[in-house]
C-alpha angles and dihedrals in degrees: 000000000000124000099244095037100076121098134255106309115240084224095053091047087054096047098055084054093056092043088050090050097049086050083051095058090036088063095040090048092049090041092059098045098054086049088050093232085130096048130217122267094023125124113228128195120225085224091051096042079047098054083047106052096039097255142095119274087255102075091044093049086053103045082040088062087056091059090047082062095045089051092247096113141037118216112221113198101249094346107083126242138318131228105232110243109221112207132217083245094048090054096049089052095053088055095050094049089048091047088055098044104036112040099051093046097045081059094054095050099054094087097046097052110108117231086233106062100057093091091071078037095064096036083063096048091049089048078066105053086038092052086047094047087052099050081234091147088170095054091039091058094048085047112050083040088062103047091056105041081051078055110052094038083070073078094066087232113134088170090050085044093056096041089056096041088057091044086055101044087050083059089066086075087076117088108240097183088087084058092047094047097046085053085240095119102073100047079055082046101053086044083078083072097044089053086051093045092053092043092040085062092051089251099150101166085034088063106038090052081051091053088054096058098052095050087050088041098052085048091059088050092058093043097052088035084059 
């Protein structure tokens, strides 16, 4: 019989549920950690995480493995992970990496946007206030890291693109349900359609000062969340 003529293979099946499991406690790790349920600086045992989410220590080792990638968790030979502990200083850094970055190149972008690319613009935008509406902080990070990176790509700049996309992943160490609970995430939120209102009219300087505010902004939110 012909090599591509057999039939699924019961090991492959096998293997895209496991996969899919592992994707299901990655998201429910992640999820865990940007809400600050597992809270920085504390050490966590596959066994225990695993006890706690339903499932064997394996799949947890595994999507544990994913965050240690994405900078929210430290592995610790024989120990477990660590929760990654963000700084004042770190967060500092990150804004005045994202102040240097952003802001000019959202300036630059303005004029190559095409008109007629504002409507998936805005329903980006609107992913985000509707995230925030929801409490949804999972899908409000994915989708204010979206929109951005849509944003910045306009540049051409796949370097720029990456360098932003990891900034901003850094920023998922910070626990957001302080901001959703203080009624502060949805006004940051709305602040992605002013920023299109301000580009769509050709008003370059108009939206990197914009840009500005809202990093500075955001910062002020960490730090008062704190």
């Amino acid at each position: 019989m012909a090599a591509d003529s057999i039939g699924p293979l019961p090991s492959v099946r096998r293997l895209a549920q496991r996969e899919n499991l592992r994707d299901s406690v990655a998201n429910a790790l992640r999820a865990a950690v940007i809400s600050g349920e597992l809270k920085p600086g504390e050490v966590y045992s596959a066994p225990t995480l695993g006890a706690r989410f339903g499932v064997s220590a394996t799949p947890v080792r595994e999507a544990m493995l994913d965050l240690v990638r994405e900078g929210l968790v430290i592995s610790l030979r024989n120990k477990g992970f660590r929760v990654t502990e963000v700084s004042d200083a770190d967060l500092d850094n990150l804004a005045a990496l994202r102040q240097l970055i952003e802001p000019p190149t959202i300036r630059d972008v303005v004029p190559v946007i095409p008109a007629a690319d504002y409507p998936k613009l805005r329903r980006l935008a609107e992913d985000i206030v509707v995230a925030a509406e929801a409490g949804d902080l999972i899908a409000y990070i994915e989708a204010d890291r979206v929109f951005h990176v849509t944003l910045l790509a306009y540049s051409g700049n796949q370097k720029l693109v990456d360098v932003v996309s990891d900034l901003r992943s850094q920023t998922r160490l910070l626990g957001l349900t302080p901001l959703l609970e203080s009624g502060r995430l949805v006004p940051s939120a709305a602040e992605h359609h002013e920023l299109l209102d301000l580009m769509e009219t050709g008003d370059a300087d108009g939206a990197e000062q914009l840009m500005r505010r809202h990093i500075g902004h955001v910062r002020g939110l960490w730090a008062r969340s704190s």
